[in-house]
C-alpha positions as CSV (number, residue, x, y, z in Angstrom):
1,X,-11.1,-1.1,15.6
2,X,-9.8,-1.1,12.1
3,X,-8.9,-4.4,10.4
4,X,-7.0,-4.6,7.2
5,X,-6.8,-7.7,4.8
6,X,-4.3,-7.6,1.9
7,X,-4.8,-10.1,-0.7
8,X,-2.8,-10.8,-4.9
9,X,0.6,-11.7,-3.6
10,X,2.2,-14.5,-5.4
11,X,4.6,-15.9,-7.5
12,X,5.8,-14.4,-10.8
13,X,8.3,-14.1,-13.4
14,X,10.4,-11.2,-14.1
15,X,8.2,-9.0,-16.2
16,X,4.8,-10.1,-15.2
17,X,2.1,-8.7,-13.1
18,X,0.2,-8.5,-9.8
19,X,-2.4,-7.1,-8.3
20,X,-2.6,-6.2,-4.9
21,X,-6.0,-5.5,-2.6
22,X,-6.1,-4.0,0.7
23,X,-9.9,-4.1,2.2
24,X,-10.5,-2.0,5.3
25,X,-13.1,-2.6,7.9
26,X,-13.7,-0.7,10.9
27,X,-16.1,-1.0,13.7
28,X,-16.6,1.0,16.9
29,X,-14.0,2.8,16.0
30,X,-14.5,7.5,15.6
31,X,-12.2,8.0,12.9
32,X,-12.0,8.2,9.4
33,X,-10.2,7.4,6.3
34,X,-7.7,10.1,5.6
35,X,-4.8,8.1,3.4
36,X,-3.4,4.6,3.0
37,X,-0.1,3.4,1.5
38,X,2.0,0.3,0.8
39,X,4.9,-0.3,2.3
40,X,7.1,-3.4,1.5
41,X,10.1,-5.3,3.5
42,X,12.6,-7.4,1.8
43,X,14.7,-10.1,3.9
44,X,17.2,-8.0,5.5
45,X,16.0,-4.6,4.9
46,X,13.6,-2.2,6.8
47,X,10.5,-1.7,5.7
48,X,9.7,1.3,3.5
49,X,7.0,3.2,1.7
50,X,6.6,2.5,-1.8
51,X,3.2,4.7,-2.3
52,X,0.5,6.3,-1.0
53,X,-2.8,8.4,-1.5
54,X,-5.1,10.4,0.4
55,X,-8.2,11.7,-2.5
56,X,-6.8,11.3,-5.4
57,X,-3.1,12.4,-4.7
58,X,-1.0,9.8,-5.0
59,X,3.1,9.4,-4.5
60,X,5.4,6.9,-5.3
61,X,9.1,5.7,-4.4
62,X,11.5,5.9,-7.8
63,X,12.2,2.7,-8.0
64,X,8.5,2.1,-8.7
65,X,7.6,4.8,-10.9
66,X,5.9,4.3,-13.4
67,X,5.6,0.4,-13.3
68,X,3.3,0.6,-10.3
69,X,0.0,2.2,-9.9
70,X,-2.3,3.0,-6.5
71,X,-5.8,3.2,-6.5
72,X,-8.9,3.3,-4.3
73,X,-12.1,2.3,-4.7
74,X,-14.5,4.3,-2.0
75,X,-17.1,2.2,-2.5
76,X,-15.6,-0.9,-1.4
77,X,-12.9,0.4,1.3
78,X,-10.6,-0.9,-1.1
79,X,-7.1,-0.3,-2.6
80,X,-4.9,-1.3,-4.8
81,X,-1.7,-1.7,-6.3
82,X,-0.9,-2.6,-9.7
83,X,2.1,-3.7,-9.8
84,X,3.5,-4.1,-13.7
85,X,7.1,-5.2,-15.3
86,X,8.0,-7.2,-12.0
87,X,11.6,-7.2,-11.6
88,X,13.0,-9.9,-8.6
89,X,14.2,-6.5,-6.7
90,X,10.7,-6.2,-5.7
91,X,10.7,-9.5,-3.8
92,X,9.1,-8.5,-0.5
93,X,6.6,-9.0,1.9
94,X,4.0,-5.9,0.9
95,X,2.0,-4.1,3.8
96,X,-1.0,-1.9,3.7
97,X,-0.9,0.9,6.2
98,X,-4.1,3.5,6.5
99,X,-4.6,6.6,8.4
100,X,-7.7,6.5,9.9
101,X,-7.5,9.9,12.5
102,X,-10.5,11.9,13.6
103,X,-9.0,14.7,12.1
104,X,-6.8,14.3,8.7
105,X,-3.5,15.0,9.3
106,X,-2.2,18.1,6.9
107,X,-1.1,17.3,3.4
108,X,3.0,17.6,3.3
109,X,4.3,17.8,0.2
110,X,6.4,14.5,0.6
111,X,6.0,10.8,0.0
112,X,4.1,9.5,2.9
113,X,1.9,13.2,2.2
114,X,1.8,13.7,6.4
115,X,-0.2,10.7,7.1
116,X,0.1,8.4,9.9
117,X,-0.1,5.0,9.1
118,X,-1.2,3.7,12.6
119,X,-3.0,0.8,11.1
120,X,-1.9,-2.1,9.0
121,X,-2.6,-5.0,7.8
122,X,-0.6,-8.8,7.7
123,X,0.8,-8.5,4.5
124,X,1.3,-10.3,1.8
125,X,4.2,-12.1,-0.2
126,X,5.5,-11.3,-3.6
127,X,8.3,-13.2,-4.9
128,X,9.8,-12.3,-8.2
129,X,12.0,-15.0,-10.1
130,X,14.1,-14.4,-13.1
């Protein structure tokens, strides 16, 4: 089994800043980690990708270039998404999503990089106000 926790959503002003953590844990579960992304839903819309990373590569959607970074942290099956220059377009309920196969999928030269989010978390709110 692999849980997921996300955690930093909240309430900000146009221009501000969040930070958001994904924690993994997984037990009796023969995998292992081979990418995880964020994905985020507005009222209304579908849910899409906004970024991912296997390693260390790491892909964004356009409208978050640039003002958003991923990272991960190994050490604490932990990532994260700093999320700078808020607008209220980003308003959304943000999911983490991992890939957690016993064998890697192949890297594909795209946005979600050919991973399989199979696994995600409950998500998390972030509502931007002007």
């Amino acid at each position: 089994q692999v849980q997921l926790v996300e955690s930093g959503g909240g309430s900000v002003e146009a221009g501000g800043s969040l930070k958001l953590s994904c924690s993994w844990a997984v037990s009796g579960f023969i995998g292992r980690y081979c990418g995880m992304g964020w994905f985020r839903q507005a009222p209304g819309n579908e849910r899409e990708l906004i970024s991912a990373i296997r390693e260390q590569t790491t892909t964004y959607e356009d409208s978050v270039k640039g003002r958003f970074t991923i990272s991960r942290d190994s050490a604490k099956n932990t990532i994260y998404l700093q999320m700078n220059n808020l607008t209220t377009e980003d308003t959304a309920v943000y999911y983490c999503a991992g890939d957690f196969s016993r064998v890697c999928p192949p890297y594909v030269r795209i946005r979600t990089q050919g991973l399989n989010f199979a696994h995600w978390g409950q998500g998390t709110q972030v509502s931007v106000s002007s």
